[in-house]
N, C-alpha and C positions, 0 to 999 in steps of 0.2 A: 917363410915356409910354415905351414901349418902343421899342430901337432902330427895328425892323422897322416899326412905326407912322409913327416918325418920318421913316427916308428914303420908307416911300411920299405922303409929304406934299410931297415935295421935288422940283422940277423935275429936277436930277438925277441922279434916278434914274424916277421915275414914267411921264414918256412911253417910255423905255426898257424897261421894266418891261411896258408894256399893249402896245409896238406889238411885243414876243416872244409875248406872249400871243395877239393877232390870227397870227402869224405860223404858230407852233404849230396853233393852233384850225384856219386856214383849210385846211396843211397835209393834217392830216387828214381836215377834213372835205371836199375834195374828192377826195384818194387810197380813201377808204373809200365814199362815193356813188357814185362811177366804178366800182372792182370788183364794189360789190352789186349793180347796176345792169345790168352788164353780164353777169354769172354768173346774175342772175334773169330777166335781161329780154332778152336779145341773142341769149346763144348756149341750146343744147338739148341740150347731151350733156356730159357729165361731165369728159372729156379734152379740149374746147376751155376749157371754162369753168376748166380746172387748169389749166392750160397758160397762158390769158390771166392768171389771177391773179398763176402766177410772172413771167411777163413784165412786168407790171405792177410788180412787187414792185423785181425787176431793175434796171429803166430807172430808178424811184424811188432805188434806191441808188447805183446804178454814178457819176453825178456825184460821191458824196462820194469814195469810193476812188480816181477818176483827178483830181479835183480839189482834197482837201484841203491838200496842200502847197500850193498855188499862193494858195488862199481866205488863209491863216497869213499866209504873206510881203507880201500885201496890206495885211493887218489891223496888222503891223507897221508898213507903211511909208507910208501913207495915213490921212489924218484916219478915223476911224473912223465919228462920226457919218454923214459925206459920203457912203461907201458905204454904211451901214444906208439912207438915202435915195433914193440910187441903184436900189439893188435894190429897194426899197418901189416901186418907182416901176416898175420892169421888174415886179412882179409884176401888178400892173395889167392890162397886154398878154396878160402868160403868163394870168390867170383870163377873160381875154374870149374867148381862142380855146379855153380848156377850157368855157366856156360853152357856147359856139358847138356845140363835138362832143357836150354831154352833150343838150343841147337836137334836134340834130339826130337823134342817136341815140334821143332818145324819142320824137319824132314819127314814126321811120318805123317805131318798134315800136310806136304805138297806132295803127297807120293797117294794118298786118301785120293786131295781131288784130282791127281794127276798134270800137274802142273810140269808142262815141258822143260826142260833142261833142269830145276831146279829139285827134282829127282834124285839124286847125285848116289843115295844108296835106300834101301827099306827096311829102316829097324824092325828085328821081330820083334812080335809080341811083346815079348818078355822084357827086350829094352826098351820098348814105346812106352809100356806100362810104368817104366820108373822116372820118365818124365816128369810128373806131379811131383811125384815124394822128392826128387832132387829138388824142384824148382822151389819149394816150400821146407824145406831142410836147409837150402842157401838163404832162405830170407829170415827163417829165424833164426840163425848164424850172423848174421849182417845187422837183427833187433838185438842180439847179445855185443856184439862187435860195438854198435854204437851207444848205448847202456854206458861201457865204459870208458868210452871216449869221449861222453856228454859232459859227466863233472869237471873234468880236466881242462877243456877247451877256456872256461872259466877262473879255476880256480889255480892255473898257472899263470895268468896275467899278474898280476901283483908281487910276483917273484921277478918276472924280467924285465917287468916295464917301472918308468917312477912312478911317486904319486898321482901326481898332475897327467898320465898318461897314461893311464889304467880307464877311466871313462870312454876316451877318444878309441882305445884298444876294445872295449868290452863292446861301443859301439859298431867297429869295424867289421868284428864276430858277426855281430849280428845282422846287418845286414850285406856282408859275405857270404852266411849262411842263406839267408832267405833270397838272394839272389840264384845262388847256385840248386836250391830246390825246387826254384821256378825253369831254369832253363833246363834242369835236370829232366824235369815233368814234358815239357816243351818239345824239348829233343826225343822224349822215348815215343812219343806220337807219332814222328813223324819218319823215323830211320825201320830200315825192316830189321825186325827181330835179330835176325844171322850178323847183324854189323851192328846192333847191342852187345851181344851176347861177346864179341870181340873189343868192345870196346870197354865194356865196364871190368874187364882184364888187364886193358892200358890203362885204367885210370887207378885201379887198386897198386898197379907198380907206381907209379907214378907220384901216389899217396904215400908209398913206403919211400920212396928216394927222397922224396923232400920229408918227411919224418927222421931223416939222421941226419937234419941240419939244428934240429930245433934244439937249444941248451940244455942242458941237466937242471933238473928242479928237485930238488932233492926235498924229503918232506921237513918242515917248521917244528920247530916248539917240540914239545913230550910226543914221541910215537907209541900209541896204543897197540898193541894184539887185535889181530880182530875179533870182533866180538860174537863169540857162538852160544847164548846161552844154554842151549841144549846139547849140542855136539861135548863142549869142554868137559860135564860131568860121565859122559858117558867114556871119553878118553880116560879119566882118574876111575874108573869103575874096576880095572883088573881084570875086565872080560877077554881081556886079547885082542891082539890086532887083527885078525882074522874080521872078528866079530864087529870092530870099530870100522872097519873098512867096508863090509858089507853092510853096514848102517849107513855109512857117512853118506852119500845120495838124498837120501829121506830125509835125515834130520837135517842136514845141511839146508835142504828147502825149505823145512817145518821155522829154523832159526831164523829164514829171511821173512817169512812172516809174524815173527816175534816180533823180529826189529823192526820191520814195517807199522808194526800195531804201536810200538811204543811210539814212533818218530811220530805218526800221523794224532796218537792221543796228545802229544805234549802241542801241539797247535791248537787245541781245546781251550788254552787256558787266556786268549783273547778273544772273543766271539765274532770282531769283526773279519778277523784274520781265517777265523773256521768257516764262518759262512762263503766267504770270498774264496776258498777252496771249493765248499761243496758246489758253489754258483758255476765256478771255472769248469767243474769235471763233470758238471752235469749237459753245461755248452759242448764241450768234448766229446759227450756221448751223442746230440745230436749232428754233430761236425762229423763224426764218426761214421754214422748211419748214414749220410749226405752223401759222404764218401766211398761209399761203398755201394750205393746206387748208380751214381752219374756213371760208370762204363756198362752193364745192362741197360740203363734207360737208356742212353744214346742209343743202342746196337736198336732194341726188342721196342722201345715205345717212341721212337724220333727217327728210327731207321739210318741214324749218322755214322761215317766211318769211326773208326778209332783216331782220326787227327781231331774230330770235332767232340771226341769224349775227352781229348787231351785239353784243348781250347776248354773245356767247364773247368776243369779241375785248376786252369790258368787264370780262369776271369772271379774263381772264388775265393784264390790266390790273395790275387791283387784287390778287389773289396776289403779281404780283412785289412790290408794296409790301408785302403782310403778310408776305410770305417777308423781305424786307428790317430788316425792324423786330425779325422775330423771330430774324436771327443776331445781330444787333449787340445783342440783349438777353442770347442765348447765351453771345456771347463778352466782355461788360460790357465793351466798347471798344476789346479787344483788337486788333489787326491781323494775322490769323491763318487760314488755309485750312484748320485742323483739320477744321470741318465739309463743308467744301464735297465731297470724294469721297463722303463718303455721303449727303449733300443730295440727289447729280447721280442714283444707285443710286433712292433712292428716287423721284425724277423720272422716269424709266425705268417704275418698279412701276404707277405712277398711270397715265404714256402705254398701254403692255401693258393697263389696268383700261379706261382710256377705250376699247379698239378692241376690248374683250371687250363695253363696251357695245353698242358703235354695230352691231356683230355681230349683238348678240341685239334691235336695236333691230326694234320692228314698224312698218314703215311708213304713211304717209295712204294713203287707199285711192284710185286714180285718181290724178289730176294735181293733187291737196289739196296746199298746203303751211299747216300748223299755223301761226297765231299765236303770242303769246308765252303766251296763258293759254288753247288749247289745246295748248301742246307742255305749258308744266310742269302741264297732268293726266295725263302720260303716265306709266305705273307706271315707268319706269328715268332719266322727267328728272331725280328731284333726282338720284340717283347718279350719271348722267353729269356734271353740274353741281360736284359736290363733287369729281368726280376730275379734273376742267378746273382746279376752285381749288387743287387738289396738286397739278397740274404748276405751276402758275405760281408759288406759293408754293415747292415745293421749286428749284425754279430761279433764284428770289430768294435763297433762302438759301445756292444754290451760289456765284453773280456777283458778289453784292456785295462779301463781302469782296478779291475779286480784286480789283475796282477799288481796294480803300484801297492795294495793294503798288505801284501807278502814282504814287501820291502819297507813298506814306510811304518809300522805299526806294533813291529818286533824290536826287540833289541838286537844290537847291529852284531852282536856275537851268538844269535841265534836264528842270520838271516840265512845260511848256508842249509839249515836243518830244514828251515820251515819251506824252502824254496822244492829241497828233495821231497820233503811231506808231500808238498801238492804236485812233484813229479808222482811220485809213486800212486796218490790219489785218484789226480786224469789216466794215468797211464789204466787201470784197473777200470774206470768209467767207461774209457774206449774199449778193452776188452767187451768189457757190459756190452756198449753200444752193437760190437761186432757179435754179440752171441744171441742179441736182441734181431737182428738183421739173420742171421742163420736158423731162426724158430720162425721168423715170419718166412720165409722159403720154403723151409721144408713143409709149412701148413699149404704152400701153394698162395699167400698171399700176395697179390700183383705187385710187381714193382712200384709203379705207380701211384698205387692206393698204399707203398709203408709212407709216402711221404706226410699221407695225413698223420700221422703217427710222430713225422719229426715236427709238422705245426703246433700238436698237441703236448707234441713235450714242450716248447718254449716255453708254454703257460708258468710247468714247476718252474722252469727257472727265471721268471718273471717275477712267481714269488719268491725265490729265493733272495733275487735282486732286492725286492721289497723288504725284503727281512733284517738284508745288510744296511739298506741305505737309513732304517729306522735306528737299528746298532749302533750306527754313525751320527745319527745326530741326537740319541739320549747319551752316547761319548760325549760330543760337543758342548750339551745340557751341563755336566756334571763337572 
């Protein structure tokens, strides 16, 4: 019997194991039914339907960047189970009121076109209009929900598992995870809206019932207070609590950019480790921008359903893993950026090929949008298709190795900080990316034409790659 056989046999690890997998899966699959949903079925013009996506994209991350320090210091200082529970438990609330807006939002779009039977009632106004702000109020709810739930999934492994089974276990995470936000992606394609909207309800109880199976972890070693540096002086000032309470909001946020500013400077103090940051968050801003494209381009520049905007989002998915596989075969285990500048170049050549497709693409005739097996009879699908799997593949084989220089190049009681550094760092690029992608809309810049825009960013991070991989070998030098 194999390790990995054996802890998922094991309490242990097991409910922990399945309720990341619910957590992951639901993730997705309502962030990805919401956007298509919305870009297919809500708005009609190309620049709201861009614009909603980056703002979407936005609200979804912006919790991890202003709140990761804070999710960490918890995770240290509080039983760990307790809050994975906690928050299963706040997820609940957060999928009922995303229900709520997805459901609302389709009824007063089958009542618009008048779609028979499925009519059922006609929100006024008043309730049609709050569609939006719920459906994006539950997803930055669901970016704060997993914020805190990301340290944990990690940094309880080595509390229930041995030594020797903490690898096997950290592996499982991971690809359990990456698993479940592909068929998460998969599934919101393909189900109507109205049986999302029901289901990502079952999956949040579901997450909560197996979350009070998973053991108490209670925090290690000296527990710290958390750390406020601006809030705490302002408590000892004698102002009253009136006054500390009506502050506390503000400076509570002003503190998590403190801590952010400190945790991301002390990664400064090896170059190969900062630059392998700024490389990582700078791919993230283009991955970002990528992503927030492919459902308007499908709809407005390929005329494809919402199942073959799902299918991009699936097949750039699975690239990053074949790109992944194929440097660390490259480089037979090395730890090493040599390939990554030219990975990022060739990622570039592929984006430049996909917007010389989508160019010469002929579109449905009238208000058609293509299926999935009439788009791929179109003479330039598989082409487009194949040059979607070389961005994402070449961009696996730029990122990955970056990540091993987070682990291999720190000391191993400052791999925990450096890892949230470059949470917090991507997490804020991707913002970028998404606020970069919401100014090129509202200028009216075509869909189409941001993509030159993500060719042209490769370049920085080509150099950047260049920057590390020299790092790297005047290290090696000395």
């Amino acid at each position: 019997m194999t390790t990995s056989t054996h802890i998922l046999r094991r309490r242990r690890f097991l409910p922990l194991f399945v309720t990341q997998l619910f957590n992951a899966f639901n993730d997705n699959l309502y962030k990805t039914a919401m956007v298509l949903f919305v870009v297919y079925s809500v708005y009609n013009s190309e620049a709201e339907e861009a614009l909603f996506s980056a703002i979407a994209s936005g609200v979804f991350i912006l919790p991890f960047f202003v709140l990761s320090a804070l999710a960490g210091q918890l995770a240290d200082m509080r039983d760990k189970a307790r809050i994975i529970r906690i928050v299963k438990a706040c997820e609940i609330g957060i999928m009922i009121v995303g229900a709520a807006g997805l459901l609302i939002a389709w009824q007063d779009a089958q009542c618009a076109t008048g779609s028979a039977g499925a009519c059922l009632f006609r929100p006024p106004v008043s309730i049609a209009e709050m569609a939006i702000p719920l459906l994006l109020l539950a997803l930055f709810a669901m970016g704060v929900h997993s914020t805190f739930i990301g340290p944990i999934k990690y940094a309880i492994l080595p509390q229930h598992l041995h030594s020797d089974e903490v690898l096997a276990g950290t592996g499982l995470v991971e690809a359990g995870t990456y698993l479940a936000i592909l068929f998460g992606t998969i599934l919101a394609g393909w189900i109507p809206v109205e049986i999302a909207a029901g289901l990502v309800i079952a999956i949040a109880i579901l997450g909560f019932i197996t979350s009070q199976f998973v053991p108490p972890a209670p925090p290690q070693g000296d527990v710290n207070e958390l750390d406020f540096p601006l809030l705490d002086p302002l408590r000892r000032s004698g102002r009253g609590p009136a006054f500390t309470a009506l502050a506390f909001l503000p400076v509570l946020i002003a503190d998590q950019f403190v801590s952010m500013f400190k945790l991301v400077r002390s990664t400064a103090d090896d170059r190969r480790v900062f630059l392998a940051i700024m490389a990582i968050s700078f791919f993230w801003t283009i991955g970002a921008v990528l992503f927030i494209q492919f459902p308007p381009l499908a709809k407005n520049v390929l005329t494809a359903s919402k199942e073959v905007a799902s299918l991009f989002l699936v097949i750039f998915s699975v690239g990053v893993a074949i790109g992944s596989v194929s440097v660390n075969a490259l480089l037979k285990g090395t730890v090493s950026a040599r390939y990554s500048p030219a990975s990022v170049i060739v990622m570039a050549l592929f984006v430049l090929a996909f917007y010389l497709v989508c160019r010469a693409w002929t579109p449905a005739p009238g208000d058609m949008l293509m299926d999935v097996g009439q788009f791929m009879g179109q003479p330039l699908a598989i082409t487009l298709l194949l040059c979607l799997l070389g961005i994402a593949i070449a961009g696996g084989m730029f990122v990955v190795p970056l990540y091993a220089f987070l682990t291999t190049f720190v000391p191993k009681t400052q791999t925990a900080r450096t890892i949230a550094a470059n949470n917090i760092v991507n997490s804020g690029a991707m913002v970028g990316g998404a606020l970069l992608a919401m100014g090129l809309s509202a200028v009216d810049v075509a869909i189409v034409d941001q993509l030159l825009l993500s060719a042209a960013m490769c370049l920085i991070s080509s150099w950047l790659g260049k920057k590390l991989y020299d790092a790297e070998k005047a290290a090696l030098a000395t």
